[in-house]
N, C-alpha and C positions, 0 to 999 in steps of 0.2 A: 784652172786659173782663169779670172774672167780678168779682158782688159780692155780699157776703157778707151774710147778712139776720142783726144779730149781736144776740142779748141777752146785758144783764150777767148774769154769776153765771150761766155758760148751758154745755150741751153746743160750745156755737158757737164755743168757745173755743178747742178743738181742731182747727178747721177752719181759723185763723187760722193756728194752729202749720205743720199740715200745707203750707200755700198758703207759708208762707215754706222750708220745710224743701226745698220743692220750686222755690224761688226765681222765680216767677211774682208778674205784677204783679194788682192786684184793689182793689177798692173797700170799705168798707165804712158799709152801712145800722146804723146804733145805734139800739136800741131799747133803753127802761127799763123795769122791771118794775114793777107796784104797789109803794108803800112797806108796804101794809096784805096785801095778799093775795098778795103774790110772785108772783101772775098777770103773765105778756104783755101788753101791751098790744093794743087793738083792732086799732091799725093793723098789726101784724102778719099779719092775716090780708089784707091785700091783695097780702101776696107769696107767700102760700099758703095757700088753704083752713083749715088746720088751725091756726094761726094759733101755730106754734110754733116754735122754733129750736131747729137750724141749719137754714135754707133757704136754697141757690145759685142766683143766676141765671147761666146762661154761655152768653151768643149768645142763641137760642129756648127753650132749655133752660131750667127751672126744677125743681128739686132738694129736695126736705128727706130726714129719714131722715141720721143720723150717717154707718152706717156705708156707705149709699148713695154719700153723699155722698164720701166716704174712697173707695170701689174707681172710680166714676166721675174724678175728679184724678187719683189714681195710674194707673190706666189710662191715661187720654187723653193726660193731658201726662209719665207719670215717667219716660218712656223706661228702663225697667226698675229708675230708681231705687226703693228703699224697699219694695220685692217679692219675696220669692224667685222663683226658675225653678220654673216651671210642669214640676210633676211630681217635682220635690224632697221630700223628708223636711222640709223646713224651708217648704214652702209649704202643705202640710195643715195644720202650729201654726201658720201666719199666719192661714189661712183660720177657723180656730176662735176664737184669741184675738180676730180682728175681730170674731166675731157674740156671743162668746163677753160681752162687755164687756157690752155693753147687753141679751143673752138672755138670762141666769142673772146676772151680779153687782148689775147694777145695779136691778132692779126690787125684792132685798130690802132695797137700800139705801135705795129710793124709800119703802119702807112705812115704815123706820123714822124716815123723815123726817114722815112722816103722823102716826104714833103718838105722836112725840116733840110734837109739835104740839096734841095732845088735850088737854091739861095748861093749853092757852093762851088767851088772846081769840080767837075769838070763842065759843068754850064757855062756855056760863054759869060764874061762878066758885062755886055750888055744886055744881056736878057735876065741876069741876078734879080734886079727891082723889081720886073714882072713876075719872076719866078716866084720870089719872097709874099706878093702881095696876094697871089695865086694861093701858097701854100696857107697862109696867115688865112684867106677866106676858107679853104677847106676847112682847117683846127678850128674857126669858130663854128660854122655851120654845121660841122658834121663831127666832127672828131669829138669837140669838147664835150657834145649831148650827148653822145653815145659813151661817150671814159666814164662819165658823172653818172651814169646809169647802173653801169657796172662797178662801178668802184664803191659806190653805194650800198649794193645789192651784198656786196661782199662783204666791207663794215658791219651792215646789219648781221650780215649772216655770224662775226666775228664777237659781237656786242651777245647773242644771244646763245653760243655756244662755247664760246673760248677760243677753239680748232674751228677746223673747217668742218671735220666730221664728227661733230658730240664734242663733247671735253675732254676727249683724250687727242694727243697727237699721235697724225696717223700720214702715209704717204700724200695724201691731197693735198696737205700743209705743204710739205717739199714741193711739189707740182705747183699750186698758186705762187709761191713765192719769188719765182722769176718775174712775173708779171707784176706782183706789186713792187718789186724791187727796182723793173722798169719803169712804172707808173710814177713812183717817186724821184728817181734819177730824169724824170723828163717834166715832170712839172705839175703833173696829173693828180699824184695822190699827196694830198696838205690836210691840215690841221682841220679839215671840217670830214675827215674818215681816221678820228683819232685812236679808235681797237683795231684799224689795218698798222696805224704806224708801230701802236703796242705790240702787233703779231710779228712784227719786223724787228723790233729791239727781244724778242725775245726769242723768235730762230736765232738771231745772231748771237744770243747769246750762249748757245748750245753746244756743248764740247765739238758736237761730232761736228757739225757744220762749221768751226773754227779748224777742224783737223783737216778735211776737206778743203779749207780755202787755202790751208798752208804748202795743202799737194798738188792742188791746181792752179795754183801761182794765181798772179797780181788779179783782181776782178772788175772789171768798171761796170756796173752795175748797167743793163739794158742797153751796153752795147750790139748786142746782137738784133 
């Protein structure tokens, strides 16, 4: 039995997706996050040193790391589901779009969530205005050119295949989709990357990924 180690509002989200997409049976651990700090909880770290999600147990095996997590499942049990063939034109953009998600999109997505934050409790609230105007210079100068870059990059890529990897949908799709999911819930991705918003009405609109959202409870998109 594999079981899912799941936070709300969490990358773990998509690992629920995946595990139904591949119709596999699994367990899931729920943890909540601080109300105040949007930290994990402690106990989190007893299913993994680092004490964050997603982490899988399966058998002896114990797992964290997203996209770990994503080529370990589709390896083991997808019987070539959700993969292209190894040596394909369309498995080198799998292989990209998987690492591609969490190595370049989502860490300037993470900062803006920091920065956006500066403005808030626990910042003394005389230093708020400085904080805000601080953060507001980051998001133009550096954040916004670099989202627009990527968010772009991706569109295209979405305009000219359909998926991420070829025209079929494949695990990369689950993997980007935290990101553009954030990208949109933060202000990033609009109407001028209109095949990313298309790729987003039409995960959602996917049995497995409604079946998934209904077992990992409520989701606010890119809060993590």
């Amino acid at each position: 039995m594999i079981t899912v180690h799941h936070l709300n509002n969490s990358r773990s989200q998509r690992v629920l997706w995946l595990l139904e997409e591949l119709n596999l049976h699994y367990r899931i651990q729920h943890y909540q996050r601080d109300p105040l700090t949007l930290l994990a909880p402690p106990e989190l770290k007893a299913a993994h040193p680092l004490g964050k999600a997603p982490v899988i147990s399966d058998g002896e095996l114990t797992l964290a790391e997203t996209g770990a997590i994503v080529e370990h499942l589709v390896d083991t049990y997808g019987s070539g589901r959700l993969k292209p063939a190894a040596g394909s034109p369309e498995h080198s953009d799998y292989l990209f779009w998987l690492h591609h998600a969490e190595g370049s999109l989502m860490p300037p997505l993470v900062m803006s969530l920091v920065f956006a934050r500066l403005g808030q409790p626990p910042v003394p609230w005389l230093l708020r205005p400085l904080a805000r105007k601080l953060a507001a210079g980051v998001r133009r100068a550096y954040l916004q050119p670099q989202l627009d870059a990527l968010l772009s990059h991706a569109d295209h890529s979405l305009a000219r295949n359909g998926w991420f990897a070829g025209p079929v949908f494949s695990a990369a799709d689950i993997q980007m989709s935290f990101p553009l999911e954030t990208a949109r819930a933060r202000g990033f991705l609009g109407r001028e990357h209109p095949h990313a918003l298309d790729f987003l009405q039409r995960i959602h609109a996917r049995p497995a990924y409604q079946t998934a959202l209904e077992k990992g409870g409520p989701y606010a998109y890119g809060a993590d």
